[in-house]
C-alpha positions in Angstrom: 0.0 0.0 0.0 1.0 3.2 -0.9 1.3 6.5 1.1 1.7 10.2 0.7 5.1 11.2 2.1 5.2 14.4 4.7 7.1 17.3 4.5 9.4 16.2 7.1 9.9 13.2 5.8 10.6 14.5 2.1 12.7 17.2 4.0 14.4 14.3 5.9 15.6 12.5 2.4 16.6 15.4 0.6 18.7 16.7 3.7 20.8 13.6 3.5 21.3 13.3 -0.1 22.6 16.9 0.5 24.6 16.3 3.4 26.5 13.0 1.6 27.2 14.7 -1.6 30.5 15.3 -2.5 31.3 19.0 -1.8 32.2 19.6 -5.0 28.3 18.7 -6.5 26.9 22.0 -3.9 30.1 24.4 -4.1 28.2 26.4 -6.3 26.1 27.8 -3.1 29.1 29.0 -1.5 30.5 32.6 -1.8 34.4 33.0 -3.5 35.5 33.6 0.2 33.4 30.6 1.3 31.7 32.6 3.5 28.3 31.0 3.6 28.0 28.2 6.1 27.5 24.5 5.0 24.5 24.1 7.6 22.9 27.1 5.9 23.6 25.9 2.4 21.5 22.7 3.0 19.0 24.1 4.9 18.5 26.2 1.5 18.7 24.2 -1.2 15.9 21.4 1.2 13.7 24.6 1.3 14.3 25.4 -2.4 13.5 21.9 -3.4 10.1 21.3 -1.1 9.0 24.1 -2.2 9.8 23.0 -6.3 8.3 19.2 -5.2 5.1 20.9 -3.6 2.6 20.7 -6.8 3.4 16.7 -6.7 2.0 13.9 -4.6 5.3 12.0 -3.6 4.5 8.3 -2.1 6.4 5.6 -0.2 5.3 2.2 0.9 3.4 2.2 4.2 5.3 0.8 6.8 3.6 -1.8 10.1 3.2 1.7 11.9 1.2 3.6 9.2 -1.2 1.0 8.9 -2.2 0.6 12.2 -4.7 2.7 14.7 -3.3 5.3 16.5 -5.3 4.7 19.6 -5.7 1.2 20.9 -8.9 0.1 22.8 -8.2 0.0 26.8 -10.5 -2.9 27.0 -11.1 -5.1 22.8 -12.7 -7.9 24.8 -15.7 -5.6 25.8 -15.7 -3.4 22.5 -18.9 -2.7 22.0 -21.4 -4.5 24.5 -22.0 -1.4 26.4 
């Protein structure tokens, strides 16, 4: 079953892609002094790109988690005998 990823999640992925490229694929985001941060270059480019993936629906497989309730009965036995 498929699932609609969330923004953290997306936000997640594309921060680690960023963060185990090679420096030399983002250099380009850095000044000639190499004054801007690498912290702050990421945390662009994942806000650049959510914001370009937004008009899509991105999906993953559901995991055990998704699929089951979020609130479990205090008592199944008696569900619904009241």
């Amino acid at each position: 079953m498929m699932i609609r990823a969330n923004d953290d999640e997306l936000a997640q992925a594309i921060e680690i892609a960023l963060r185990t490229a090679k420096t030399y694929a983002i250099h380009d985001v850095f000044s000639a002094t190499r004054a801007l941060n690498q912290r702050v270059a990421i945390d662009a480019l994942t806000a650049r790109i959510l914001a370009a993936l937004r008009p899509y629906e991105i999906m993953r497989e559901a995991r055990d988690t998704d699929l089951a309730e979020k609130t479990l009965p205090l008592f199944p036995h008696f569900e619904g005998r009241i």
